[in-house]
N, C-alpha and C positions, 0 to 999 in steps of 0.2 A: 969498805965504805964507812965513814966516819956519819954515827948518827948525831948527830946534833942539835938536842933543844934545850934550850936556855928559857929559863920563865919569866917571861916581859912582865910580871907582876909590880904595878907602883901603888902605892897609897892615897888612900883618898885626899888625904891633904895635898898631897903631891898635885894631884889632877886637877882642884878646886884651885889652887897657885898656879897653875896652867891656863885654867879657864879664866882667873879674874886677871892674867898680861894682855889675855887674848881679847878680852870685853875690856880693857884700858887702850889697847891700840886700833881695837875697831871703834870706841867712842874719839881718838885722838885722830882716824882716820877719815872722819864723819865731821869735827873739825878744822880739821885740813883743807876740804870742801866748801864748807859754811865760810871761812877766813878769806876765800880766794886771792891763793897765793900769785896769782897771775898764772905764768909761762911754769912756776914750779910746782904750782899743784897737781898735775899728773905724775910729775915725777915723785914728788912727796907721796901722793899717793900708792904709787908702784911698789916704792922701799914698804910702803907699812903693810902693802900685803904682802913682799915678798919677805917681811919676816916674821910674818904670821903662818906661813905656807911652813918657813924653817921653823918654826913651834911646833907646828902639828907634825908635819914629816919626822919628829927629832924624838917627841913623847906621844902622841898619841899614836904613831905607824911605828915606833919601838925602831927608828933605824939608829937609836942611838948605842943600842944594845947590839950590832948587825958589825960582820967583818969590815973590815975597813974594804975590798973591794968592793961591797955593796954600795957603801955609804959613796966612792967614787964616781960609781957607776949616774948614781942619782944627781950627783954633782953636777957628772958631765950633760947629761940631761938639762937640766936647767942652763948651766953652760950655752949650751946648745939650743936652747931657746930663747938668753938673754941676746946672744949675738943675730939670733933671726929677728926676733922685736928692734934692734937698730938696724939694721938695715933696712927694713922696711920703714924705720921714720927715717932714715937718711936718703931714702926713695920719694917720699913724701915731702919732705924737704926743699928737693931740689925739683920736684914739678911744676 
């Protein structure tokens, strides 16, 4: 059996450059709302957490360091919940 650990260690600068995308797209995302895009601001919305979700998943859960099976695995996960969120608005839609 193959032991395997790799040390997820990043630098403080590193982290602080992570936390201030992360506090530029929740203040951009906090604006989004204030702007009322109309019909687009949930969806605007949606994008700026779901790539806030891929920051954190990517640096600070170290899947960026992780096999690539892993990294699929998570994929399809969200995959798999972006296609359940349409459907239910394309449910909602047509009521």
């Amino acid at each position: 059996m193959e032991d395997h650990h790799d040390n997820h260690i990043t630098s403080y600068a590193q982290n602080f450059k992570v936390l201030f995308v992360l506090l530029l797209l929740t203040i951009s995302t906090i604006l989004v709302v204030k702007l009322d895009l109309g019909i687009y601001t949930l969806a605007m919305a949606l994008f700026l957490a779901s790539v806030k979700t891929t920051i954190v998943l990517t640096y600070f859960m170290h899947l960026k360091g992780e096999k690539l099976i892993l990294r699929l695995m998570v994929g399809g996960v969200f995959l798999l919940f972006a296609i359940i969120v349409i459907i239910t608005f394309i449910d909602y839609y047509f009521r």
